[in-house]
PDB file with one MODEL, atoms N, CA, C and O in Angstrom:
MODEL        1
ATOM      1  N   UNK A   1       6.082 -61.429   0.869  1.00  0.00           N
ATOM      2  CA  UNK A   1       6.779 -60.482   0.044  1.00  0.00           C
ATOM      3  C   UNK A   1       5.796 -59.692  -0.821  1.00  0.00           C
ATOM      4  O   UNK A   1       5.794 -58.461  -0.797  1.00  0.00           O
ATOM      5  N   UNK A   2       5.157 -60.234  -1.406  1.00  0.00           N
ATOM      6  CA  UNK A   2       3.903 -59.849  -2.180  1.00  0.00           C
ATOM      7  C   UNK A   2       2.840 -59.076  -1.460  1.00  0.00           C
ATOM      8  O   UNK A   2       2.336 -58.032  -1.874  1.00  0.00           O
ATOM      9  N   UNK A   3       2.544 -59.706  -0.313  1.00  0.00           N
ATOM     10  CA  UNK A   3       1.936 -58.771   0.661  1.00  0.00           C
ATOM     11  C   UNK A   3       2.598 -57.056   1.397  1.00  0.00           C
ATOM     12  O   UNK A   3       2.109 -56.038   1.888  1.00  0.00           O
ATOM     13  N   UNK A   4       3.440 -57.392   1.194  1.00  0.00           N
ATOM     14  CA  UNK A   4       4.602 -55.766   1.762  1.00  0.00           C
ATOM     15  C   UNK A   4       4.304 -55.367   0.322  1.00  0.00           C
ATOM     16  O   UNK A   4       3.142 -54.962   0.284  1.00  0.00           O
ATOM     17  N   UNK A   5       4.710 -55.331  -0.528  1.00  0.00           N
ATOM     18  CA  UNK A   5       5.015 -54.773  -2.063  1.00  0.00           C
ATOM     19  C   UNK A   5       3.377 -53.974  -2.146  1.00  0.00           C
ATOM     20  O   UNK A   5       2.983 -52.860  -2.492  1.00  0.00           O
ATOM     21  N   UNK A   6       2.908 -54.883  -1.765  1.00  0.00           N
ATOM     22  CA  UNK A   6       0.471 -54.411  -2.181  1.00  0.00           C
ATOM     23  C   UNK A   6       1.130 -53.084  -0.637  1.00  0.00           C
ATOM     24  O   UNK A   6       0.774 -52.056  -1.214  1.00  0.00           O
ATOM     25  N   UNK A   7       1.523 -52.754   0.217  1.00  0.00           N
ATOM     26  CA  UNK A   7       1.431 -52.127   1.268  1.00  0.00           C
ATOM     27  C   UNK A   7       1.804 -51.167   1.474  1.00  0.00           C
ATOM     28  O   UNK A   7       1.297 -50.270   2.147  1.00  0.00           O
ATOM     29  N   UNK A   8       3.619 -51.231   0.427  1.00  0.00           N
ATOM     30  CA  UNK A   8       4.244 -50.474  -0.100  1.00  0.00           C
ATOM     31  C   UNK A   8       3.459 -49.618  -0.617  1.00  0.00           C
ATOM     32  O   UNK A   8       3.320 -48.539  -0.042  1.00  0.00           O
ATOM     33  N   UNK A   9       2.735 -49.902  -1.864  1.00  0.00           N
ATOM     34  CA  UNK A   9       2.150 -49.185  -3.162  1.00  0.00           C
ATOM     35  C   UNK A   9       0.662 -48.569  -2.393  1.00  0.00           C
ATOM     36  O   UNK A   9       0.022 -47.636  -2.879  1.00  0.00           O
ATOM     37  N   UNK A  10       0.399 -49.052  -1.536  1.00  0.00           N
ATOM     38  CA  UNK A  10      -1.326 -48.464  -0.773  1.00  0.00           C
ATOM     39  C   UNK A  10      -0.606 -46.903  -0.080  1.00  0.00           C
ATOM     40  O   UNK A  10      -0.845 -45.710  -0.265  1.00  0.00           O
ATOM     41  N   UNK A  11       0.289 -47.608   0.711  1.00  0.00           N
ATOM     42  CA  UNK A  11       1.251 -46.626   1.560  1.00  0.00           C
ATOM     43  C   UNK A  11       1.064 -45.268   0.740  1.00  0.00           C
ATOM     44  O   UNK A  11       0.494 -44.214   1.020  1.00  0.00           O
ATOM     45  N   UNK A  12       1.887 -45.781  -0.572  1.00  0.00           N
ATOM     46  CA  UNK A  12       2.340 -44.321  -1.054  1.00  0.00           C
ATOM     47  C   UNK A  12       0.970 -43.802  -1.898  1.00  0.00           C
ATOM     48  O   UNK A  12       0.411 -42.716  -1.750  1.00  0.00           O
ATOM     49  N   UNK A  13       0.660 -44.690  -2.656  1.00  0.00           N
ATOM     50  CA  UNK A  13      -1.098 -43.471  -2.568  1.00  0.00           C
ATOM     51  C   UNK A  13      -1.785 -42.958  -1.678  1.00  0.00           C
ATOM     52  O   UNK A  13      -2.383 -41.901  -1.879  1.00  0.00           O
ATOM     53  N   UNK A  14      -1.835 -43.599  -0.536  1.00  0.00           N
ATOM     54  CA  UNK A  14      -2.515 -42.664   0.249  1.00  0.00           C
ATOM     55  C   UNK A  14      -1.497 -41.337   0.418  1.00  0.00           C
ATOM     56  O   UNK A  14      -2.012 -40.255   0.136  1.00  0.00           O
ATOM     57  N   UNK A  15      -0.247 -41.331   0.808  1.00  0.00           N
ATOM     58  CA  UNK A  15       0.427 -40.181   0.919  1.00  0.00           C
ATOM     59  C   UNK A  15       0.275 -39.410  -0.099  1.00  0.00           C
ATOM     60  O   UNK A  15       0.277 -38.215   0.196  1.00  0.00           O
ATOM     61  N   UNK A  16       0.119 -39.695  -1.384  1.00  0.00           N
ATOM     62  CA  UNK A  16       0.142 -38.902  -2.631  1.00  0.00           C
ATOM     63  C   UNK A  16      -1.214 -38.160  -2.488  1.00  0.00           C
ATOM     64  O   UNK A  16      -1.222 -36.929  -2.483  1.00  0.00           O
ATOM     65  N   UNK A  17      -2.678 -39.076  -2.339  1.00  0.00           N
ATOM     66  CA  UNK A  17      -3.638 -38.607  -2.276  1.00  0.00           C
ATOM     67  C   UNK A  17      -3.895 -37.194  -1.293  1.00  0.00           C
ATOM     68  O   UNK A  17      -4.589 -36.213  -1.557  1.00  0.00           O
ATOM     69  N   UNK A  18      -2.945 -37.520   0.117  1.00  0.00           N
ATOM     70  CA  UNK A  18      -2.846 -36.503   1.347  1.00  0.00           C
ATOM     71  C   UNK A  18      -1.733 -35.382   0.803  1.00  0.00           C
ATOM     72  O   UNK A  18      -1.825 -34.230   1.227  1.00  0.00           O
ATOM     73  N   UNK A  19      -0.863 -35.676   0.020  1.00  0.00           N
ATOM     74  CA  UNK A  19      -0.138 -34.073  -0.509  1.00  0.00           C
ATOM     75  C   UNK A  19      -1.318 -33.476  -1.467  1.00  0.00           C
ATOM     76  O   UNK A  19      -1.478 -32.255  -1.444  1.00  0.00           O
ATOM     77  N   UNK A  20      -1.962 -34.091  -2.116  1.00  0.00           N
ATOM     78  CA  UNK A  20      -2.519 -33.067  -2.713  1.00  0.00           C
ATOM     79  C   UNK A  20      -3.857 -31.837  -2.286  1.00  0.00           C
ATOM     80  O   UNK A  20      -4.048 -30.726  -2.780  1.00  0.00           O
ATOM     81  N   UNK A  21      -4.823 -32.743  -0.915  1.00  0.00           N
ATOM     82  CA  UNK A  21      -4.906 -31.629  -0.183  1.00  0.00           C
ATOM     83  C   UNK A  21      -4.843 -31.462   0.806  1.00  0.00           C
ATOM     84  O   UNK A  21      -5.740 -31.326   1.638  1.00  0.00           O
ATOM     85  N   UNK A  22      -3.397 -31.434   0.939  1.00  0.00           N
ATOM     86  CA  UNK A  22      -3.020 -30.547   1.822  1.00  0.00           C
ATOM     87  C   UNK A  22      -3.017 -28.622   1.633  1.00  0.00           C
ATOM     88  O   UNK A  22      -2.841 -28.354   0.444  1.00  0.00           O
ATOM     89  N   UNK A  23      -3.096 -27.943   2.096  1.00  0.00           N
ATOM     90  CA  UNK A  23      -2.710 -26.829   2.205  1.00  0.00           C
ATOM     91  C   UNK A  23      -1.488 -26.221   1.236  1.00  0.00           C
ATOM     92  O   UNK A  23      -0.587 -27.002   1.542  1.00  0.00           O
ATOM     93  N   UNK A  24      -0.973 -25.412   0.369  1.00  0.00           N
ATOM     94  CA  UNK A  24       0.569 -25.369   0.223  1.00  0.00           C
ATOM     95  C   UNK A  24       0.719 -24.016   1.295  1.00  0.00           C
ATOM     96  O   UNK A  24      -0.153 -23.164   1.125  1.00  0.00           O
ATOM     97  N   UNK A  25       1.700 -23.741   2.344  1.00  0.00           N
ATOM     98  CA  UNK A  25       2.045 -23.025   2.874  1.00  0.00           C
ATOM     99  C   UNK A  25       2.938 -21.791   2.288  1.00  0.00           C
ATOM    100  O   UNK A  25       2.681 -20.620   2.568  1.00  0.00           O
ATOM    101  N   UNK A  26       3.695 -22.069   1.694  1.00  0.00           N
ATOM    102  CA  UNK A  26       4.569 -21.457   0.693  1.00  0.00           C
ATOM    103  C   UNK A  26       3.262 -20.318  -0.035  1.00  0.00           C
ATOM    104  O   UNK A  26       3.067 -19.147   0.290  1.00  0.00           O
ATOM    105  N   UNK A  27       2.708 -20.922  -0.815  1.00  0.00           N
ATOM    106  CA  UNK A  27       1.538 -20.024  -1.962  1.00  0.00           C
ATOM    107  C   UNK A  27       0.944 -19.541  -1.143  1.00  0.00           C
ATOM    108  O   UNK A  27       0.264 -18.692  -1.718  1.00  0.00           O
ATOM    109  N   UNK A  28       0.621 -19.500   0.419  1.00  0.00           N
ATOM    110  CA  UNK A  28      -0.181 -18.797   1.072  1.00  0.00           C
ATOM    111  C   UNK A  28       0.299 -17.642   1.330  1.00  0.00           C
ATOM    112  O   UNK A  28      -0.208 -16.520   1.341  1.00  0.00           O
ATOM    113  N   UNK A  29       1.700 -18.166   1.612  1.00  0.00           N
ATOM    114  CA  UNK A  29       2.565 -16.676   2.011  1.00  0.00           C
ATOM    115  C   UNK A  29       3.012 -15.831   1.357  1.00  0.00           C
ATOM    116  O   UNK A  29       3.581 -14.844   1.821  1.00  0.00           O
ATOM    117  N   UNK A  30       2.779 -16.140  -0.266  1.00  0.00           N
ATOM    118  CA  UNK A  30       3.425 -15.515  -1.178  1.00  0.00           C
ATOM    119  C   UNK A  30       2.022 -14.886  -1.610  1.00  0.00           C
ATOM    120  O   UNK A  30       2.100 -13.664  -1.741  1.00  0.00           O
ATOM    121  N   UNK A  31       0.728 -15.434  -1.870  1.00  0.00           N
ATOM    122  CA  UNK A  31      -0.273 -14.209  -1.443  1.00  0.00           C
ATOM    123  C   UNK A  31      -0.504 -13.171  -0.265  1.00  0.00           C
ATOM    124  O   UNK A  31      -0.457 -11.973  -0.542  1.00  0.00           O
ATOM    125  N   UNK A  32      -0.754 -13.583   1.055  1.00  0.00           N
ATOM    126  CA  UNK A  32      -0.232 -12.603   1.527  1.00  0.00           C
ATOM    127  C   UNK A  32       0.794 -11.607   1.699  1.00  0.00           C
ATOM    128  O   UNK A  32       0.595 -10.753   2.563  1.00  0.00           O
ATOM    129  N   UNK A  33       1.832 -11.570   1.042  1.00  0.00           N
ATOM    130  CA  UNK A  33       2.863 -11.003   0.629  1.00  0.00           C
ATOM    131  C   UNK A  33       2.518  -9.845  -0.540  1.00  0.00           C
ATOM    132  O   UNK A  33       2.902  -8.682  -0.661  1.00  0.00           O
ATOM    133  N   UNK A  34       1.631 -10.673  -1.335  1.00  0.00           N
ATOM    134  CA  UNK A  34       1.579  -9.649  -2.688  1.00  0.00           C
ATOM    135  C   UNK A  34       0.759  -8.582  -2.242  1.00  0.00           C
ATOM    136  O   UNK A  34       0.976  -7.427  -2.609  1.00  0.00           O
ATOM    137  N   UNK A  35      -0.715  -9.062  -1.027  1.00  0.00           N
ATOM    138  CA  UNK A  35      -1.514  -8.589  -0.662  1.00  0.00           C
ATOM    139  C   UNK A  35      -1.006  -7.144  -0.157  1.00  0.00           C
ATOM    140  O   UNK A  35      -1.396  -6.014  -0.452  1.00  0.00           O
ATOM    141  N   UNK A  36       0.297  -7.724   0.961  1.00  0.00           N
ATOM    142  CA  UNK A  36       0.698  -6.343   1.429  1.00  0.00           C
ATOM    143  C   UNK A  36       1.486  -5.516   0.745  1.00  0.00           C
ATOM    144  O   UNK A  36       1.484  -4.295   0.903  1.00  0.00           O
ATOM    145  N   UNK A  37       2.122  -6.064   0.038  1.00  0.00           N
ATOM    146  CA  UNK A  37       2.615  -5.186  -0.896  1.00  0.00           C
ATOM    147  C   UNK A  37       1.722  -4.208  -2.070  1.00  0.00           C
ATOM    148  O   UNK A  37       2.153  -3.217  -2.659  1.00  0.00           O
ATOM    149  N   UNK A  38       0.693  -4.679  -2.161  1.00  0.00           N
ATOM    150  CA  UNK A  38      -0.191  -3.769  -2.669  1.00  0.00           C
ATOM    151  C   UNK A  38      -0.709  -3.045  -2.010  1.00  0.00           C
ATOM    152  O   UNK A  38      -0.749  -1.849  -2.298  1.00  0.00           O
ATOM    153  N   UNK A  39      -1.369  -3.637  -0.718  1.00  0.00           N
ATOM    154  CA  UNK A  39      -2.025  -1.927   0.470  1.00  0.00           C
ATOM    155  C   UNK A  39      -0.720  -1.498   0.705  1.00  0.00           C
ATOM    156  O   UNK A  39      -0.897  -0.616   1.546  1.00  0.00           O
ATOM    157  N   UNK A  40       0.394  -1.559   0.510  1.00  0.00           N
ATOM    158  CA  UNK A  40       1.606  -0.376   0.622  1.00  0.00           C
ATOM    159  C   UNK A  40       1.767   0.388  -0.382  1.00  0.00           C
ATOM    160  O   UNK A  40       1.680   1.609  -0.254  1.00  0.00           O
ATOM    161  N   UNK A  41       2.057  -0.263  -1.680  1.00  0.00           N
ATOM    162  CA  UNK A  41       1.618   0.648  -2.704  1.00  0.00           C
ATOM    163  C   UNK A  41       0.694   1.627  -2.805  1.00  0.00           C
ATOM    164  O   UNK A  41       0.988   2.759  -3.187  1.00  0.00           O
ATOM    165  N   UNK A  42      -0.496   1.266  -2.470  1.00  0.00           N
ATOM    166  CA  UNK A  42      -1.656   1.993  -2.536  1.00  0.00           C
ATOM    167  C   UNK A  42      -1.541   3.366  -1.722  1.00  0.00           C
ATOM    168  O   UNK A  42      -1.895   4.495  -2.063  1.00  0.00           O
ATOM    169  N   UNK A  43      -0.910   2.905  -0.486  1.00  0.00           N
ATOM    170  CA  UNK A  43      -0.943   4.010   0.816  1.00  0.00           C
ATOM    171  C   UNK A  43       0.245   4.896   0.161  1.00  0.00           C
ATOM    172  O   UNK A  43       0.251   6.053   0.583  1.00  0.00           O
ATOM    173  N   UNK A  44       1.155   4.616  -0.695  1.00  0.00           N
ATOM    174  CA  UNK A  44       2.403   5.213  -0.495  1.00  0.00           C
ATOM    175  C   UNK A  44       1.752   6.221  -2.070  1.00  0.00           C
ATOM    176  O   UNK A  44       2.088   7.404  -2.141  1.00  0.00           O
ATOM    177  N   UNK A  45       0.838   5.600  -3.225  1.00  0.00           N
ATOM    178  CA  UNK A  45       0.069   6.763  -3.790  1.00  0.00           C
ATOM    179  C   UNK A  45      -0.421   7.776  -3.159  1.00  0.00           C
ATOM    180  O   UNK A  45       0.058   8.906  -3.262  1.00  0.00           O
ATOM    181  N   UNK A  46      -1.794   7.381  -2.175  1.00  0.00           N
ATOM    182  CA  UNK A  46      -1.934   8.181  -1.302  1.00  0.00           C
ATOM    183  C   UNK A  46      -1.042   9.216  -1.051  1.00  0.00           C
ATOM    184  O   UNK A  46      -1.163  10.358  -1.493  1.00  0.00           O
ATOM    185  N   UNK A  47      -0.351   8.904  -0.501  1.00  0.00           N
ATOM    186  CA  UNK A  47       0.381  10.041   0.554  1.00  0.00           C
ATOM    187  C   UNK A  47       1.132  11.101  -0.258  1.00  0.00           C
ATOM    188  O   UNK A  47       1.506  12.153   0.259  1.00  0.00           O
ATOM    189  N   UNK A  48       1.396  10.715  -1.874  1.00  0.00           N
ATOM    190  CA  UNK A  48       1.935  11.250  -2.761  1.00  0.00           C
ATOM    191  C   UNK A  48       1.078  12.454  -3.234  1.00  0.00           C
ATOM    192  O   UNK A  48       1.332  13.642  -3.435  1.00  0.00           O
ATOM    193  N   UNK A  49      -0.287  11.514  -3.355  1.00  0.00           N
ATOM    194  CA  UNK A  49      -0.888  12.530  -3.836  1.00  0.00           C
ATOM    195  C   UNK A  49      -1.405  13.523  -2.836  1.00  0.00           C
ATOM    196  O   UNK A  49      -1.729  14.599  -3.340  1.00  0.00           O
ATOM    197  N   UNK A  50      -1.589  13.397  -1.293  1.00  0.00           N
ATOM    198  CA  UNK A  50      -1.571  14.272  -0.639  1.00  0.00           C
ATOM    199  C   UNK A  50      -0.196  14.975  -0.555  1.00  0.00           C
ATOM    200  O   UNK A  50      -0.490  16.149  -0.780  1.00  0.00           O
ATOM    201  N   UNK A  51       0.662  14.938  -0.428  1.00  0.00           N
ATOM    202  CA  UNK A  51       2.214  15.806  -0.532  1.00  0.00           C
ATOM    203  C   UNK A  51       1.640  16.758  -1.748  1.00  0.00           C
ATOM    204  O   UNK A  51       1.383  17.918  -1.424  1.00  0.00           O
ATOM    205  N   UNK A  52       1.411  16.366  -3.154  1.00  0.00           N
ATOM    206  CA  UNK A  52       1.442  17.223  -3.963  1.00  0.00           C
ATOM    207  C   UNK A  52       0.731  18.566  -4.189  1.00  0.00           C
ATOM    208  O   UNK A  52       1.006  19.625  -4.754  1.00  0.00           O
ATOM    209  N   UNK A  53      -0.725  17.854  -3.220  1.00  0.00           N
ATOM    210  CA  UNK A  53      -1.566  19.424  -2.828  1.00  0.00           C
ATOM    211  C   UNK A  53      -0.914  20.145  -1.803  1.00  0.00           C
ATOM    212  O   UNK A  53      -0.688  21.355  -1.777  1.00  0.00           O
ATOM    213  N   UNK A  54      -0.624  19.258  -0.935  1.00  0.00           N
ATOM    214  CA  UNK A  54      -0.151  20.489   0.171  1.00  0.00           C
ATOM    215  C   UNK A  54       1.099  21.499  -0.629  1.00  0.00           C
ATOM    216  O   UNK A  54       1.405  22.658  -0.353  1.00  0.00           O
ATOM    217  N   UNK A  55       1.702  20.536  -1.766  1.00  0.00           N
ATOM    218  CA  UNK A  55       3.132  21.379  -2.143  1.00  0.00           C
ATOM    219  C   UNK A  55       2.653  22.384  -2.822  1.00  0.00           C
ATOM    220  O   UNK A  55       3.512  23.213  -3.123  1.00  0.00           O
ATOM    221  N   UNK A  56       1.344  22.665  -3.255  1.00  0.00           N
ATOM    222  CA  UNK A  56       0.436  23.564  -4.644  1.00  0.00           C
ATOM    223  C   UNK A  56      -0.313  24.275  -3.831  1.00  0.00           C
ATOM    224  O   UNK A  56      -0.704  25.376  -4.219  1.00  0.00           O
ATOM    225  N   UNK A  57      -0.695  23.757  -2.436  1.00  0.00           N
ATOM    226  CA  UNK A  57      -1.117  25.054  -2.119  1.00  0.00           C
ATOM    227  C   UNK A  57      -0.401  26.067  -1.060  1.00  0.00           C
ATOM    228  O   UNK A  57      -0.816  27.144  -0.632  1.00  0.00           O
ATOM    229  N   UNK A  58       0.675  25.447  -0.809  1.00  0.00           N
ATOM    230  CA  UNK A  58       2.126  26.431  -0.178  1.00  0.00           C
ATOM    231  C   UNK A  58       2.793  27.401  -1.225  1.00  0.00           C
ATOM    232  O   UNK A  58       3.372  28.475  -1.064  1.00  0.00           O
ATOM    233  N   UNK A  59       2.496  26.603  -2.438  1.00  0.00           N
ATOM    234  CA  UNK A  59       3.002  27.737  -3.903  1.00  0.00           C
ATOM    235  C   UNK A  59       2.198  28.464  -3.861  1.00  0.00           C
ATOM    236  O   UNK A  59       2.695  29.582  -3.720  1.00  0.00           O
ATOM    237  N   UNK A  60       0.764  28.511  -3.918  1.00  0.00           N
ATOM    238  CA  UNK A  60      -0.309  29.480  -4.044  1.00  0.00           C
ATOM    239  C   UNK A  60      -0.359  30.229  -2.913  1.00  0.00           C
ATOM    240  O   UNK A  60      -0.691  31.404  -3.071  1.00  0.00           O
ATOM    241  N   UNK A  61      -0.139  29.891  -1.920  1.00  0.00           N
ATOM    242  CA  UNK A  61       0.524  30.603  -0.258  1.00  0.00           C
ATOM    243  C   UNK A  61       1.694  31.768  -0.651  1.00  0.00           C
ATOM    244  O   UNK A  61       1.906  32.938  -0.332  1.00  0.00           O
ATOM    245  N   UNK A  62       2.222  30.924  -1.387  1.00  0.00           N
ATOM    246  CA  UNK A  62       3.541  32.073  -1.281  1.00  0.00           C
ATOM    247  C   UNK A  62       3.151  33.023  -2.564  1.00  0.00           C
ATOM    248  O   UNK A  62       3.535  34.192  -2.514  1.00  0.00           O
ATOM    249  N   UNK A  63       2.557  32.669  -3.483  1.00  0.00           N
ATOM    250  CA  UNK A  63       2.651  33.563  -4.411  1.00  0.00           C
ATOM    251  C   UNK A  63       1.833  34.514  -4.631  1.00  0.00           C
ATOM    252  O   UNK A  63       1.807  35.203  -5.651  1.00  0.00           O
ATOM    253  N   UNK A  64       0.704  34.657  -3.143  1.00  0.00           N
ATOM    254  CA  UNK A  64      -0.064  35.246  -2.469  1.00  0.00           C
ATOM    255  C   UNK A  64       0.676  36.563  -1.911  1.00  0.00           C
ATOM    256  O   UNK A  64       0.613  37.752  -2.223  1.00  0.00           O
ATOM    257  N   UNK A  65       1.297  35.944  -1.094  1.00  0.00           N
ATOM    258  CA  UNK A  65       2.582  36.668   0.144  1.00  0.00           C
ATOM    259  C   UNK A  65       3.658  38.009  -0.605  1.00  0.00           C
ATOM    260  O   UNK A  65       3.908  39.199  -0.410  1.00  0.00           O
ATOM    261  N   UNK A  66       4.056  36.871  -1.570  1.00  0.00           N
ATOM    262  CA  UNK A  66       4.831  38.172  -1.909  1.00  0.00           C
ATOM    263  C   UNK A  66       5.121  39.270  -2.698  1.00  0.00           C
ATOM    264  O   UNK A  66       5.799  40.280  -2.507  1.00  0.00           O
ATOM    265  N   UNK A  67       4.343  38.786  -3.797  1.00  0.00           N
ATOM    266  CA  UNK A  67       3.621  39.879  -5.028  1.00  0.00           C
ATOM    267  C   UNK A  67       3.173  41.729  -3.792  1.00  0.00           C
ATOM    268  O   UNK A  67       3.576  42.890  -3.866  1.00  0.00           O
ATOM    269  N   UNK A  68       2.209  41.005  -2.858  1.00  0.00           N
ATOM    270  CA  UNK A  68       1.587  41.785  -1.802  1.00  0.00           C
ATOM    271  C   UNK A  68       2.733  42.319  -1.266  1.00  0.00           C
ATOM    272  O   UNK A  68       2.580  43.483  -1.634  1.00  0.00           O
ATOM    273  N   UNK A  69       3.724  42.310  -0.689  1.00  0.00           N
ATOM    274  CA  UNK A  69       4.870  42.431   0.507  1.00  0.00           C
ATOM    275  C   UNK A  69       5.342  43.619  -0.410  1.00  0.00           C
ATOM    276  O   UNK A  69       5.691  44.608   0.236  1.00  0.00           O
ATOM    277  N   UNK A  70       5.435  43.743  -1.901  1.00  0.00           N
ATOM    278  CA  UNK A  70       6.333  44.556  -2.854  1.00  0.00           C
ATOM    279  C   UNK A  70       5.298  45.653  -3.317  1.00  0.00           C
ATOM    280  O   UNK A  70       5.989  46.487  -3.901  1.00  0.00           O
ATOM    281  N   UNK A  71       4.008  46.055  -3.344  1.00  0.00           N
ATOM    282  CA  UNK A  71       3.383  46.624  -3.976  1.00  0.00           C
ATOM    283  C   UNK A  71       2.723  47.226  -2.741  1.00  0.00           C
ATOM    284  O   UNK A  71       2.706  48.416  -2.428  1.00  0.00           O
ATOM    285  N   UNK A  72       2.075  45.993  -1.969  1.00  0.00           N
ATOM    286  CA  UNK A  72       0.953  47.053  -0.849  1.00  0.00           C
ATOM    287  C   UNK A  72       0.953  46.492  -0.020  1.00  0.00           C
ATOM    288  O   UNK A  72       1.492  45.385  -0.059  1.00  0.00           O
ATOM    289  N   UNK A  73       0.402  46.923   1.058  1.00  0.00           N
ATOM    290  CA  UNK A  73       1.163  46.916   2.619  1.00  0.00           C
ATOM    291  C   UNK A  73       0.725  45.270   2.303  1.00  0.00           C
ATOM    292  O   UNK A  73       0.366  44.612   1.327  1.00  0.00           O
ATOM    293  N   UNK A  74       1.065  44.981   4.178  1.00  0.00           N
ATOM    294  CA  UNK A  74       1.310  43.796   4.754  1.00  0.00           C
ATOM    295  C   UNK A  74      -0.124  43.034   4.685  1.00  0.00           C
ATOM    296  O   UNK A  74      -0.986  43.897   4.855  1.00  0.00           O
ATOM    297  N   UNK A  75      -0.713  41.770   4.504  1.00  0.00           N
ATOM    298  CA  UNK A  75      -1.813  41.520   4.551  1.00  0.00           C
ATOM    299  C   UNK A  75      -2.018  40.560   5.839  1.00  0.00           C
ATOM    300  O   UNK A  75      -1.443  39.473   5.915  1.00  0.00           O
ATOM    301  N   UNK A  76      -2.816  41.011   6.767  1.00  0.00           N
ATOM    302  CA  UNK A  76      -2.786  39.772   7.622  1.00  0.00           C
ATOM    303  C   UNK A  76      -2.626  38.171   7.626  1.00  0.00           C
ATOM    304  O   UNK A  76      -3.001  37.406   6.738  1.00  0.00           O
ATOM    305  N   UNK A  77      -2.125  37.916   8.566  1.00  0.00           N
ATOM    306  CA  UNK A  77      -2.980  36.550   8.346  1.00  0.00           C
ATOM    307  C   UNK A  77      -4.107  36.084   7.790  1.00  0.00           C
ATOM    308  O   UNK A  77      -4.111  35.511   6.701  1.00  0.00           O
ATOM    309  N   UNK A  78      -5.498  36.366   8.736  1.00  0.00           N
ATOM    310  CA  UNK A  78      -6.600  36.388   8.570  1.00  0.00           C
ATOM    311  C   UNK A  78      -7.156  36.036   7.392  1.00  0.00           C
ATOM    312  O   UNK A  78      -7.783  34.996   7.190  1.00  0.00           O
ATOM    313  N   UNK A  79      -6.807  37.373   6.180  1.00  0.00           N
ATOM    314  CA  UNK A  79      -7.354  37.400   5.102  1.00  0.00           C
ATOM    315  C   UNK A  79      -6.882  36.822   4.364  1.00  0.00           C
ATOM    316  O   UNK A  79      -7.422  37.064   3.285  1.00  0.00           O
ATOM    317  N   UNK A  80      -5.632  35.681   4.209  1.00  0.00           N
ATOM    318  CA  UNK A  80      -5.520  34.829   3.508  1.00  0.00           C
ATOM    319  C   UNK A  80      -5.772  33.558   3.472  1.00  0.00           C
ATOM    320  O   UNK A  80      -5.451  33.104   4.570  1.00  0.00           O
ATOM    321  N   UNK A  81      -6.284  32.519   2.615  1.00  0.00           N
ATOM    322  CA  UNK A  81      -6.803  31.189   2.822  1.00  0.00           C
ATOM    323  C   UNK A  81      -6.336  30.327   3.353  1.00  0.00           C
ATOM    324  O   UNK A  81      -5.219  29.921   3.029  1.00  0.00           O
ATOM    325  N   UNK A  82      -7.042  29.783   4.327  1.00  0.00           N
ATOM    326  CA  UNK A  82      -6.528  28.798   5.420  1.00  0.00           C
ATOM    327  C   UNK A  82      -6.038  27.775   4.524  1.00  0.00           C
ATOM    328  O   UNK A  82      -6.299  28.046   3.352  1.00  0.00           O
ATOM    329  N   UNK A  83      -5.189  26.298   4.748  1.00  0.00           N
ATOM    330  CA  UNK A  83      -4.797  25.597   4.058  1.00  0.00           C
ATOM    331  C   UNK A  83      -5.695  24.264   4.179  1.00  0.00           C
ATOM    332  O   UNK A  83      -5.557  23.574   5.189  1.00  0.00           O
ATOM    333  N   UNK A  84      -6.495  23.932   3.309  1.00  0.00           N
ATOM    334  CA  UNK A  84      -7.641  22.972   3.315  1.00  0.00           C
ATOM    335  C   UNK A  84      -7.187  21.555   4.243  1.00  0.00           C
ATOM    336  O   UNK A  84      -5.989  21.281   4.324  1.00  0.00           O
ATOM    337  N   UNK A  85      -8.005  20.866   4.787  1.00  0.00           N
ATOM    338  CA  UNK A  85      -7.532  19.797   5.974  1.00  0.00           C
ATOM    339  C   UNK A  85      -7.514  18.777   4.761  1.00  0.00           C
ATOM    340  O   UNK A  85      -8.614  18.637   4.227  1.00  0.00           O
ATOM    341  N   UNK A  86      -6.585  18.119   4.282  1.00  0.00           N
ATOM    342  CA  UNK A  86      -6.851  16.850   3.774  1.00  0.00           C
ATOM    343  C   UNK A  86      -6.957  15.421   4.363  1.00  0.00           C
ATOM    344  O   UNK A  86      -5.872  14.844   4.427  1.00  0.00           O
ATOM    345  N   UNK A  87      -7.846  14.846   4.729  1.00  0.00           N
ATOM    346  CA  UNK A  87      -8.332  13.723   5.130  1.00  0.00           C
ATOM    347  C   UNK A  87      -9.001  12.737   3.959  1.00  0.00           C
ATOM    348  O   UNK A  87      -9.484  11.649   4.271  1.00  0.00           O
TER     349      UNK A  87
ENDMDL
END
């Protein structure tokens, strides 16, 4: 009886000793989680802040266009500024 009880108690330290390193699976996934949720964030700045030039320089496009259209002739294409490549 005494001998099971010492076997019992070895038993469960060693298990105790083996949860602690173990791995936690859970906290792994909940960093990778935050991880991606931040390169999404990040990308979705990005893309904001590209939208906002392209939207500033379609205003400067237009406010090119039509001042010109009312005063003096037609201006080509050509001679107005291409719209910068943002990469």
């Amino acid at each position: 009886m005494e001998a099971l009880i010492i076997l019992l108690f070895s038993l469960a330290i060693v298990i105790l000793m083996i949860s602690f390193f173990k791995q936690d699976k859970i906290a792994k996934l909940e960093e990778d989680l935050e991880q991606m949720t931040l390169t999404y964030m990040q990308d979705i700045y990005q893309l904001k802040k590209k939208v906002k030039i392209l939207e500033e320089e379609f205003v400067i496009q237009d406010e090119l266009i039509k001042p010109e259209s009312k005063f003096q002739p037609a201006v080509s294409s050509n001679e107005l500024e291409p719209i910068h490549k943002i990469l």
